[in-house]
C-alpha positions, -999 to 999 in steps of 0.1 A, spaced: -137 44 492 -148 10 501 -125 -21 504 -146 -37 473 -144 -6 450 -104 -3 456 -98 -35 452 -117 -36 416 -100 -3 408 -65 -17 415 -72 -47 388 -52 -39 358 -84 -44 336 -101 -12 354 -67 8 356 -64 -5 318 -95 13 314 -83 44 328 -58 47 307 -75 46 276 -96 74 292 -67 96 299 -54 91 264 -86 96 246 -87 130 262 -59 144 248 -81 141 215 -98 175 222 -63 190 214 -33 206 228 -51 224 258 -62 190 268 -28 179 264 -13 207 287 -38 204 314 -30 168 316 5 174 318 -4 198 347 -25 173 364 6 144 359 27 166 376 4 174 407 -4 137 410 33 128 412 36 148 440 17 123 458 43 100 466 71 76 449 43 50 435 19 82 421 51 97 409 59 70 387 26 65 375 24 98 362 62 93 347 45 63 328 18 87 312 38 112 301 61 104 275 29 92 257 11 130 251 36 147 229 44 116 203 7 116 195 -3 108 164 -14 144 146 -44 127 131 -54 125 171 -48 161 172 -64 179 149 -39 184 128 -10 196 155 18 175 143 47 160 163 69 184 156 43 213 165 46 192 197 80 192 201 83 231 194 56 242 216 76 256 248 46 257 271 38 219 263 81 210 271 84 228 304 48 209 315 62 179 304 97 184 325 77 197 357 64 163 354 94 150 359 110 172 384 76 165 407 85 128 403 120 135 412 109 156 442 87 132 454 112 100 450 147 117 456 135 141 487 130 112 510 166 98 503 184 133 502 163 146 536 162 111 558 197 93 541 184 62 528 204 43 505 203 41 468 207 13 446 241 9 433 229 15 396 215 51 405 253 53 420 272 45 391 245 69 368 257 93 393 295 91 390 287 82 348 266 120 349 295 139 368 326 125 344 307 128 314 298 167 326 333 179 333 344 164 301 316 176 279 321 214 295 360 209 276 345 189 247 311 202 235 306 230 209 279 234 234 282 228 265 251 240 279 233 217 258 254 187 269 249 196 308 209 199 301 206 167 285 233 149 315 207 168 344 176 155 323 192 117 322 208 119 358 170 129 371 154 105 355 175 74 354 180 79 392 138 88 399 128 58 380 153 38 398 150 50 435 113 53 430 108 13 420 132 10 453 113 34 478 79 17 471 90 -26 464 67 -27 488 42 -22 471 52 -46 441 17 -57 436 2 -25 422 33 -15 400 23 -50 386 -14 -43 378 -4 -10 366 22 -19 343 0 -45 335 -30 -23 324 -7 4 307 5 -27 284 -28 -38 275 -43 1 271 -15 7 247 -19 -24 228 -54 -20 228 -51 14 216 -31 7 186 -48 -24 175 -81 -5 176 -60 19 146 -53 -12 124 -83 -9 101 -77 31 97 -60 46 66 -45 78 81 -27 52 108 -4 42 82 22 63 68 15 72 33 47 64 13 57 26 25 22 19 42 41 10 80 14 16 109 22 42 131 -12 38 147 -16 60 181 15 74 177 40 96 150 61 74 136 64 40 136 93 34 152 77 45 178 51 21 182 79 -6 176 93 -5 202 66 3 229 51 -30 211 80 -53 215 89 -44 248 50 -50 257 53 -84 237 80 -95 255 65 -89 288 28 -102 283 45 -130 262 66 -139 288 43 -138 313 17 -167 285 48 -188 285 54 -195 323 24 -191 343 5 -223 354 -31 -215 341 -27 -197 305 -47 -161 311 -68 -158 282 -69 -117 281 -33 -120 284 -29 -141 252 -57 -118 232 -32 -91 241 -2 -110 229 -19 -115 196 -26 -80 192 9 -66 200 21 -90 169 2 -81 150 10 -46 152 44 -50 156 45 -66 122 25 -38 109 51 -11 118 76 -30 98 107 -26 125 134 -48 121 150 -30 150 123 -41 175 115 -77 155 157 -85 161 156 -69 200 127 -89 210 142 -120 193 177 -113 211 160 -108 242 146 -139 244 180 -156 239 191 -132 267 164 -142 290 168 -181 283 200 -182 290 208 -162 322 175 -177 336 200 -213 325 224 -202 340 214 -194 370 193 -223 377 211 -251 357 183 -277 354 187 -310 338 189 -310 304 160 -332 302 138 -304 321 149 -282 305 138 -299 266 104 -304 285 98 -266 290 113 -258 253 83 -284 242 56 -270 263 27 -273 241 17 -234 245 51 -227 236 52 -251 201 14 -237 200 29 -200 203 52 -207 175 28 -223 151 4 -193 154 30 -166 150 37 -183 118 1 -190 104 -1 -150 112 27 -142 89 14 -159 60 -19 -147 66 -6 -110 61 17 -120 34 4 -152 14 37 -171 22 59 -176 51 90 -167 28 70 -139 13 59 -124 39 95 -122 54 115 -110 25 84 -86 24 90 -76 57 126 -71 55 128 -50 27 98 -27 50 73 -34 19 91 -1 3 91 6 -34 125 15 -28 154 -11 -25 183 0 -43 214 4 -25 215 40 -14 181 33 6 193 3 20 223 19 32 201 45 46 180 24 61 207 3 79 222 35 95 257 28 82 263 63 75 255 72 110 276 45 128 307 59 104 301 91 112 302 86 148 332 64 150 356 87 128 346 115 157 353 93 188 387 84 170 393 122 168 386 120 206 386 89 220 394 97 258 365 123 264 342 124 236 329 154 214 302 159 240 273 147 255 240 148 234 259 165 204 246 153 173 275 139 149 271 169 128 263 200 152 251 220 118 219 200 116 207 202 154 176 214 164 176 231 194 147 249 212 160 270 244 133 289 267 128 327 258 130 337 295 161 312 308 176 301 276 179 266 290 178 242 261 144 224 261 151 202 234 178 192 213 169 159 193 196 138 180 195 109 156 218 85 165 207 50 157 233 28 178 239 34 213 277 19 215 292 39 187 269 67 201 284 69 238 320 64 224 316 90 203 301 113 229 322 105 262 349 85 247 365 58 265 363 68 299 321 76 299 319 44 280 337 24 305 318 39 333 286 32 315 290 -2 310 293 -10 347 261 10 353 249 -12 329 263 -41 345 248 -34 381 215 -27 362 218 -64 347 225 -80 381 196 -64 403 170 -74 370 183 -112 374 187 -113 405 149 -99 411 131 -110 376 113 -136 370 117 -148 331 87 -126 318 105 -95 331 135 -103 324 126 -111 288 113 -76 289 143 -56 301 165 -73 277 144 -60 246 139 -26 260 178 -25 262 185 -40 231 165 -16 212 194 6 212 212 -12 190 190 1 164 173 29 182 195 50 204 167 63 229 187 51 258 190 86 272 160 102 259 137 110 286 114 133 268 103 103 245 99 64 242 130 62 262 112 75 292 90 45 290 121 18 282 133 29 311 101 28 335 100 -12 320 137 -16 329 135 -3 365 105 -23 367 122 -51 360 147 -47 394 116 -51 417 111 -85 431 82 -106 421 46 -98 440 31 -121 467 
């Protein structure tokens, strides 16, 4: 391949391309969907880079919207066996290719992959006392521990090559906003009771938070640089609009928190004057930014009130109190706090749902390893005290910690902006540990966020 041709096929708006390829040809059904898979995994073998390329591909094939499929829902998905142990070779290829070079030549780790490590191993020997089922709970620790450390050791084997992560992070941004804004003028892309847009894929929630954390990157990205890129701010626009679409107050209150987040440790750790620092608040594309998020709302809603109160309530027929209280996942949150104070040392186990009696669990025929084991848990804190108790928490929140320090001591604000969304998510979406989902891609966008910026 010449110099010219690889050079226009690492651009993000070629690569962007790509994408939208590789995900329109899933639409020919569910073989399509496991010979990808198969062809993920063989490209990951290719090295830490290729490996996390395919990682970022992944989680996308079995959240599909069933309209895309032919009718093969997302549960289907999630059932089919053959599709879940394709999806998890993927990820044992990546892990092959980004942990064998550290485990065969001893080269360090980053201290977050560390702490994940020593979180994994406490939490294990606890949950194998704890758990009603402890198999489950070891799965679920192996399928985080792999992950969380391939994602991270993979960003830290190849910062070297910082410049292509960026243009393809960049083009799987603007294929997946692309992709869903393309589904805003189709009826079967809204869900048919409270009209929210799921678009490319399931459920809306989904698309939430793929769309914030996407918003807060390419947003970030509009606010700072020196020449406003015009694709860039098309592609901003689109993600709002979206975003608003799907009706998530989850993802509208994690993006807005992020940007608090991101504001003030990038403060703190410059300290300009205060009169600097009123001069970047009052950057024209900034007041512009706000002005046109607003003039967007009332266009979709008639008034700026309106269209707020509207979105709120998630435009639902159905506002009395029972469906509020639903909706704001009290009852989870109690649930998980009166079993953490039954153990509050340990836990109850590691991936257990609150109630064990409504579990789904899906084990292989031949090995009877768990393949999946879904859990709704809605809000990470409560969630990991009521699954490893004190001591998992503790240890978790300085992985966390180290995680924070590498993003700002590496990010620029855009990133930065971006991590803190994808993490705060969890306070309303607990998808923190779930690599066979949107989690897988929260956490791509989080490691991301540790590499320093590109020449």
């Amino acid at each position: 391949m010449s110099r010219g041709v690889r050079r226009v096929m690492n651009h993000w708006l070629a690569q962007a391309g790509l994408i939208l390829g590789f995900i329109g040809l899933q639409l020919l059904g569910v073989a399509a969907i496991k010979l990808s898979l198969a062809g993920l995994a063989l490209w990951a073998l290719r090295g830490p880079r290729h490996a996390l390329q395919s990682l970022s591909l992944v989680w996308i094939l079995p959240l599909l919207h069933p309209a895309l499929l032919r009718g093969e829902g997302f549960i289907n998905l999630q059932r089919d066996q053959a599709i879940l142990l394709l999806k998890w070779s993927v990820l044992l290829a990546a892990a092959g290719s980004c942990l064998a070079p550290v485990v065969l030549r001893r080269r360090p780790v980053p201290a977050t992959a560390a702490w994940a490590t020593l979180f994994v191993v406490t939490a294990g020997i606890a949950s194998a006392v704890t758990s009603v089922a402890p198999d489950v709970s070891l799965t679920k620790l192996a399928a985080f521990w792999l992950g969380a450390t391939t994602v991270l050791v993979g960003f830290h084997a190849s910062a070297a090559q910082a410049r292509q992560h960026h243009e393809w992070f960049t083009a799987l941004a603007a294929a997946l906003v692309l992709a869903n804004a393309a589904l805003l003028q189709t009826p079967w892309a809204y869900r048919a009771y409270d009209h929210l847009f799921c678009g490319l894929f399931a459920h809306p929630q989904f698309t939430a938070l793929v769309m914030a954390t996407v918003l807060a990157w390419l947003g970030g990205r509009c606010l700072v640089e020196e020449r406003l890129p015009v694709a860039l701010v098309a592609l901003v626009a689109c993600a709002f609009v979206v975003l608003w679409r799907t009706g998530s107050r989850t993802a509208l209150f994690a993006l807005g928190l992020g940007l608090v987040t991101a504001l003030l440790l990038r403060w703190l750790l410059a300290r300009p004057p205060l009169r600097a620092t009123a001069a970047a608040v009052l950057r024209s594309r900034n007041v512009a930014a706000v002005v046109l998020a607003a003039m967007a709302v009332v266009f979709a809603g008639g008034s700026l009130t309106g269209s707020l109160a509207q979105f709120v309530q998630k435009r639902s027929a159905y506002h009395d109190q029972q469906a509020e209280l639903w909706t704001s996942r009290e009852h989870m949150i109690r649930a998980q706090w009166r079993n953490f104070l039954a153990q509050p040392a340990f836990g109850n186990g590691f991936g257990i749902a609150s109630n064990a009696s409504t579990s789904r669990l899906v084990r292989d025929p031949t090995t009877s390893i768990a393949l999946s084991a879904p859990t709704e848990k809605g809000f990470l804190p409560t969630a990991v005290l009521e699954e490893t108790g004190v001591v998992g928490a503790t240890l978790l929140g300085l992985m966390l910690f180290s995680l924070a320090v590498g993003i700002a001591r590496a990010a620029r604000f855009p990133r930065l902006w971006m991590a803190a969304t994808a993490g705060f998510v969890n306070l309303g979406e607990s998808v923190f540990f779930s690599f066979g989902g949107v989690g897988m891609f929260l956490w791509l966008m989080i490691a991301f966020a540790t590499l320093p910026e590109p020449d």
